[in-house]
N, C-alpha and C positions, 0 to 999 in steps of 0.2 A: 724881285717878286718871288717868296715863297711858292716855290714849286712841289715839293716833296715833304709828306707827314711822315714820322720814321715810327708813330705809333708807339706801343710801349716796352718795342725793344731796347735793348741797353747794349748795341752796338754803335762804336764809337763813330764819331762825325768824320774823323779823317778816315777809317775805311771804307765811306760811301762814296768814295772817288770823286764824280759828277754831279751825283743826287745832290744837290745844293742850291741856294740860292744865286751862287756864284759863277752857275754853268753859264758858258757864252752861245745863248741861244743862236746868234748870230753864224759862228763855226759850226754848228750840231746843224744847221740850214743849209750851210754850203756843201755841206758832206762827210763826212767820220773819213779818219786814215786809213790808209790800206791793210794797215797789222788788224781794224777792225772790220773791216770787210773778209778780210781772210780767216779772220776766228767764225764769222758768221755762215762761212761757205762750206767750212771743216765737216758740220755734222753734216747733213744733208748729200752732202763728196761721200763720205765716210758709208753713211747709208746706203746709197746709191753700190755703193764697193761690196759690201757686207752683202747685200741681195741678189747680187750677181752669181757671188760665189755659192749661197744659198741654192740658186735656183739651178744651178749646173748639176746638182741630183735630181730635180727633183720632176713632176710632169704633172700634166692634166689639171686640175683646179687647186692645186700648191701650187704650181709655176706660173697660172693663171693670177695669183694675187701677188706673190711676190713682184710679177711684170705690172701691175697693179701701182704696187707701192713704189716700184722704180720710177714711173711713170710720173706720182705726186710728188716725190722728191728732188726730181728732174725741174718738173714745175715751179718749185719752190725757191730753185735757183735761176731758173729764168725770170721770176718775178722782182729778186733782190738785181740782178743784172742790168734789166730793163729800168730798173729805175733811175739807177745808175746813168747807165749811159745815156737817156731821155733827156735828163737833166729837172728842173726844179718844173711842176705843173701845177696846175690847179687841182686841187682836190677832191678828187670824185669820191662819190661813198662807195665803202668795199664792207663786205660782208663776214664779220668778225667769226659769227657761229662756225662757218665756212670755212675760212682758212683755218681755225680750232682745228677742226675736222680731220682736217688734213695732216696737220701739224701733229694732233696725238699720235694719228694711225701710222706714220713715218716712226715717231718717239718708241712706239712700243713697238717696234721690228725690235729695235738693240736694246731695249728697257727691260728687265727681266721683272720687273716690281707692277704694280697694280696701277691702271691709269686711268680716272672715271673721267668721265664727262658730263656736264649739265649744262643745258646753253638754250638760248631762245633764238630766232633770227634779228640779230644786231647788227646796224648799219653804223660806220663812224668814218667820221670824214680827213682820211689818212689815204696814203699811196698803199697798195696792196705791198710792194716787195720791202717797206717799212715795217709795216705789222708784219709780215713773216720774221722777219731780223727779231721785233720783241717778245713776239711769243716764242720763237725756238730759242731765246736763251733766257727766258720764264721757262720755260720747258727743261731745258737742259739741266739748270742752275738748280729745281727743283729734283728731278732725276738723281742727280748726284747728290743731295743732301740727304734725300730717302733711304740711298744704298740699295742693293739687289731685293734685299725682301723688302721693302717699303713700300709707302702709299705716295699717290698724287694725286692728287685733285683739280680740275679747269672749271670754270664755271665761267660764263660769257651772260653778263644782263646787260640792264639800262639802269643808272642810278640820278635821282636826281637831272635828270633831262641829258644825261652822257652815256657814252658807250664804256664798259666797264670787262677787263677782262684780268680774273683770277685766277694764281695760280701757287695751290696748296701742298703742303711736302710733310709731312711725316717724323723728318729728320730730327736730328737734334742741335744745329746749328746757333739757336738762339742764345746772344751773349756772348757769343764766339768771335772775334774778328774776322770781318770780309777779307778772306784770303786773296793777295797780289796776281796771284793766274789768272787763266780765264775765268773761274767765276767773279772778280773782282771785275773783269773787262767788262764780261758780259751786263753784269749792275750799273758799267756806264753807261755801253751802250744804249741799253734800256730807258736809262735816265736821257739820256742825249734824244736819242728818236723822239721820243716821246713827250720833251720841252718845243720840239719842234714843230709842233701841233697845237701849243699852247696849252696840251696836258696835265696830269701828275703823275707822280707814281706815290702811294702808300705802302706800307712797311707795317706788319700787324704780325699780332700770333693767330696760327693756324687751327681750328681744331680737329686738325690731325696730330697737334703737336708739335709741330715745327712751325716754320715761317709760310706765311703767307702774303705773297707781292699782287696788289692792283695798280694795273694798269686802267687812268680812265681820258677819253681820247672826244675828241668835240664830233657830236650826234648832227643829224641835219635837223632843225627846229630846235636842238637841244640851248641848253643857258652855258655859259661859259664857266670855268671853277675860278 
């Protein structure tokens, strides 16, 4: 069952790793590998590291936000942990706009480039420390294609009875091959979670110019894709 539109990119089929008809829903269910669980735990480690050292100058309402950001970043890996160790549950809805939120204000501690937001309150019926996993490597993946002066873009709706969450880059990536590193991981990842849910993922041009990745994820009352 087609799961992924790759849109009118002209990036090749064998560098979308996962993104395919041929991902084994099944394994992406039981749980991703530990080399991917540990690329997903890096940023967020990394963040939490960089704030620290930040806030050891600093006082008063700067050391107040950085312990701020520590704090959601902290979060963000308890959420991916707990799921983890929980094991497979029922699906409760979690609140996309929400963890956005979260996920930029962390992004743009170590982001030097421009990172908007646009979001409505979106509910989709996914484990919370799953969507932290896809948006911070839609975050990440987008981040790096921008480059230091670049743009991003997030936008969180409802499409079509689904929870939908975008996320727009600047770059110039397109027509490039998906590089083997972690941005090639993180594209599985993405794709993997996300199959898990009976989702998609799309693959479009941005109009920022670069690539623009949706995530769209099953809504409560929503229709299936």
């Amino acid at each position: 069952m087609e799961r992924v539109t790759r849109g009118c990119l002209s990036i090749p089929a064998d560098n979308l790793a996962d993104l395919s008809a041929t991902a084994d829903v099944s394994s992406a269910a039981a749980g991703l590998s530990l080399r991917e669980l540990c690329h997903d735990l890096i940023e967020p480690t990394a963040t939490i590291r960089w704030l620290v050292r930040a806030a050891e100058a600093e006082s008063g309402q700067d050391l107040r936000k950085r312990l701020g950001a520590i704090a959601i970043a902290a979060g963000q890996i308890a959420a991916i942990c707990e799921h983890i160790l929980d094991g497979p549950q029922r699906y409760a809805g979690v609140r996309l706009d929400l963890i956005a939120a979260d996920a930029v204000a962390t992004a743009q501690v170590r982001y030097a480039g421009l990172i908007d937001v646009v979001s409505q309150p979106v509910t989709a019926l996914a484990q919370p420390g799953d969507v932290v996993r896809i948006l911070y490597n839609m975050l990440t993946n987008a981040c790096r294609a921008a480059g230091p002066s670049g743009r991003v873009r997030v936008l969180v709706d409802e499409a079509d009875g689904q929870a939908r969450m975008t996320v727009a880059d600047s770059g110039d990536s397109l027509g490039h091959p998906v590089p083997a590193g972690r941005a090639g991981l993180g594209l599985e990842i993405i794709g993997a979670l996300t199959l898990k849910y009976g989702g998609s993922v799309h693959l479009g041009v941005s109009d920022l110019g670069g690539l623009a990745v949706s995530v769209w994820l099953p809504a409560p009352g929503g229709s299936s894709n």
